[in-house]
C-alpha positions as CSV (number, residue, x, y, z in Angstrom):
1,X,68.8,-38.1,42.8
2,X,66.5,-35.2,42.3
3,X,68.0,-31.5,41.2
4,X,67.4,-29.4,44.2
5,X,64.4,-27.0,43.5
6,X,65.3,-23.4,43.1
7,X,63.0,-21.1,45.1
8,X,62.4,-17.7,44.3
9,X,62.6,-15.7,47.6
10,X,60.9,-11.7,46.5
11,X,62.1,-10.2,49.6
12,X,65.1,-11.2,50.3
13,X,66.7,-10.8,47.0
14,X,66.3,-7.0,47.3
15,X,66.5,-6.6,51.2
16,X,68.6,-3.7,50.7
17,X,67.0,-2.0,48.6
18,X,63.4,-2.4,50.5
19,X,65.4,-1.3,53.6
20,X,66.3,2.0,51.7
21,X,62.4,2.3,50.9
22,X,61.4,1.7,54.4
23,X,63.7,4.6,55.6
24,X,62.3,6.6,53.0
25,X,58.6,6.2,53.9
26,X,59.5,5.8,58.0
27,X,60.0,9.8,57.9
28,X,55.9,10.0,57.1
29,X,53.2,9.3,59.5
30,X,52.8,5.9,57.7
31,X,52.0,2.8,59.5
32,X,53.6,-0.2,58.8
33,X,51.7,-3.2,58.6
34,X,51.6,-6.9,57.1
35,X,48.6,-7.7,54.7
36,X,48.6,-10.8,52.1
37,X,52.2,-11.9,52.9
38,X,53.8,-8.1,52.0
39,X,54.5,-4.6,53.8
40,X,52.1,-2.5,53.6
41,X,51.8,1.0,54.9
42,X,48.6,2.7,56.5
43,X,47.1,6.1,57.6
44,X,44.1,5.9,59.7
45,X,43.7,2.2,58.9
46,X,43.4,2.6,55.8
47,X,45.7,1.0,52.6
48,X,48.2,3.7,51.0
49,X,50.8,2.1,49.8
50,X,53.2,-1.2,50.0
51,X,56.3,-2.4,49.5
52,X,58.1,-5.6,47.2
53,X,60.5,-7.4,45.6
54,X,59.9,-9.1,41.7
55,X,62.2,-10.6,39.9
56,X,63.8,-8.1,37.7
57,X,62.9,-5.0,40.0
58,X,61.6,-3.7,43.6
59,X,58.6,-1.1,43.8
60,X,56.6,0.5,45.7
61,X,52.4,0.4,44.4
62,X,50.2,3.3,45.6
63,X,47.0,1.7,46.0
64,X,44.9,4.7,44.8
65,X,47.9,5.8,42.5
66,X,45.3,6.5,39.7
67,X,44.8,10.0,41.5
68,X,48.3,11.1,41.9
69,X,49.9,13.9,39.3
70,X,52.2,11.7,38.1
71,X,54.4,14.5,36.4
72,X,57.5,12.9,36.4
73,X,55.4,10.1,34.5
74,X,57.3,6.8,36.3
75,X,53.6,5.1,37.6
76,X,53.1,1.9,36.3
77,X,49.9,0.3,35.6
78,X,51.0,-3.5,36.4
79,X,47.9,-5.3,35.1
80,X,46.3,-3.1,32.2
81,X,43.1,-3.3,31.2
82,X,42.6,-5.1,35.2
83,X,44.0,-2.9,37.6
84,X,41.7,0.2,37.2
85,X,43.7,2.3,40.6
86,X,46.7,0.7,41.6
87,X,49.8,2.2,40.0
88,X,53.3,1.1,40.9
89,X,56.9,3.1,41.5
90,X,59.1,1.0,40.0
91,X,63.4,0.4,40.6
92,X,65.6,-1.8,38.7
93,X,68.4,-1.1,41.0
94,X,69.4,1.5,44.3
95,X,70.9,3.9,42.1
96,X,67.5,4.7,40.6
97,X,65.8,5.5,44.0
98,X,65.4,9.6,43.8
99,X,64.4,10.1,47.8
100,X,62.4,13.3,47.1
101,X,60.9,12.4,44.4
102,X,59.7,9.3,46.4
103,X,59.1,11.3,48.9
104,X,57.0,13.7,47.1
105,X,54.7,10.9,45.5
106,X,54.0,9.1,48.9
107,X,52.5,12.6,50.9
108,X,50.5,13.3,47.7
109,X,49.2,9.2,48.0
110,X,48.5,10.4,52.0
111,X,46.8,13.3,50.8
112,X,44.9,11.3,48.5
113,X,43.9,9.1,51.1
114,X,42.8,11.9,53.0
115,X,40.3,13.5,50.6
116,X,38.6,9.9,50.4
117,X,39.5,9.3,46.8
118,X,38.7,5.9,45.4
119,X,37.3,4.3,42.8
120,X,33.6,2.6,43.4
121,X,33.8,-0.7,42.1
122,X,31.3,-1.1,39.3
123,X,28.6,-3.7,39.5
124,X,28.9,-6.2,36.4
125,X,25.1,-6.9,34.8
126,X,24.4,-10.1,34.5
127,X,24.4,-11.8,30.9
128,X,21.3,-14.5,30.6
129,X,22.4,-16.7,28.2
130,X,20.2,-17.0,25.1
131,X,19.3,-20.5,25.8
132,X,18.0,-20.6,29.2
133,X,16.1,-16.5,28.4
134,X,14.3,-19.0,26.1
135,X,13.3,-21.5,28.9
136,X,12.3,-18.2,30.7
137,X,10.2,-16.9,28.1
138,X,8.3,-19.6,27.2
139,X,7.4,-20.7,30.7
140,X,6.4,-18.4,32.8
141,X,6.0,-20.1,36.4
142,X,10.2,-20.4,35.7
143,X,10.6,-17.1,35.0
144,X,9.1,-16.1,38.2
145,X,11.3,-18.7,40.3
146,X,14.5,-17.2,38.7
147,X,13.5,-14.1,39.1
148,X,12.8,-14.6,43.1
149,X,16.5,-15.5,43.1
150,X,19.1,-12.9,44.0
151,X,21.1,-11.0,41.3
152,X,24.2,-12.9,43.0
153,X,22.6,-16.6,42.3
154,X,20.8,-15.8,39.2
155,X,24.6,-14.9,38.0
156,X,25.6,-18.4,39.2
157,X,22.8,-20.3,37.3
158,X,23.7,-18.0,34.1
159,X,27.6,-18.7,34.1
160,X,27.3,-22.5,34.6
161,X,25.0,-22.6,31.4
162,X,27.0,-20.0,29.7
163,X,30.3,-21.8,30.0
164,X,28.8,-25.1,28.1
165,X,30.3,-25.0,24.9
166,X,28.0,-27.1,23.0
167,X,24.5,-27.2,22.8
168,X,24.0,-30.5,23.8
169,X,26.4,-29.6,27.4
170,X,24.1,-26.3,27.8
171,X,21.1,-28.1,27.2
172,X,22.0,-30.9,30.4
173,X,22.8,-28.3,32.3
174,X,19.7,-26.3,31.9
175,X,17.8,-29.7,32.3
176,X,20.2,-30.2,35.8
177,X,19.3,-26.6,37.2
178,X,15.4,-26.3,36.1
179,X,14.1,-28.4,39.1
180,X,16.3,-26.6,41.5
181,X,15.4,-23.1,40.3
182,X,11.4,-24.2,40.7
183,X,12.5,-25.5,44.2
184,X,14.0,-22.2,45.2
185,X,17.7,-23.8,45.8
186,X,20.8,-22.0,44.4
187,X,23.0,-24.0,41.9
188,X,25.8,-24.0,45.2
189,X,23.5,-23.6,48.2
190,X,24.5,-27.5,49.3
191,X,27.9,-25.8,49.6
192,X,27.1,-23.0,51.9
């Protein structure tokens, strides 16, 4: 007989303490709302903040939390180096929950919201890998079928050659996507 799986449930191991969170942020002019399986809270439609449960602690993430003061210095970048505005509130237990500070750091995230802060996701140039800007150098009729592509296939075409290992890999899959870039067909049109 099979061991019964354990299930980590995110919510309801700190329904408590959300609750307190909830009474916290129910005395703005927050909405609440439901977006990718968690509570989030809006102004005006748009994202300011949401609410959780992980395993060793229960927080609250300020979606444009880059921009607030932080001067009691508790935000928490989750994903470093990733997460370039998210910053998270984070609890280890009730005790820890300071209601004005929390309070405090949620109207400055509505304010925030307010002025139209954000950050403009930057677009990523796309690498041609050295073998196939040699194919493109050397014939030119090529060149100008790749080019007639848009930036958002030409990456496609790039990446699958790019992600060969060996020569011999990038070299069949150059010789795979050559007829279908002088056809004009995207390496995943058939897909769309």
């Amino acid at each position: 007989m099979e061991a019964p799986k354990k299930v980590w449930d995110k919510n309801n191991q700190w329904t408590a303490e959300l609750e307190v969170l909830k009474s916290i942020i129910n005395r703005t002019q927050l909405v609440e709302t439901t977006k990718w399986g968690g509570i989030v809270y809006t102004s005006n439609g748009k994202n300011v903040l949401g609410i959780g449960g992980f395993k060793n602690f229960f927080t609250i993430w300020f979606f444009k939390g880059v921009f607030l003061k932080d001067e009691a210095g508790v935000l928490v970048n989750a994903n470093e180096g990733n997460t370039k505005s998210l910053r998270q509130l984070r609890f280890a237990n009730i005790n820890e929950v300071d209601e004005k500070l929390v309070l405090n750091y949620i109207n400055e995230a509505i304010e925030v919201e307010k002025a139209g802060l954000g950050i403009k996701p930057q677009k990523k140039e796309t690498i041609v890998p050295e073998y196939l800007q040699q194919q493109l150098d050397e014939d030119s009729i090529l060149a100008e079928a790749f080019a007639a592509f848009s930036p958002y296939k030409q990456k496609e075409f790039c990446e699958y050659i790019a992600e060969a290992k060996q020569d011999k890999t990038k070299l069949a899959r150059f010789e795979k996507v050559k007829p279908m870039i002088l056809e004009g067909k995207g390496l995943n049109d058939r897909y769309r």
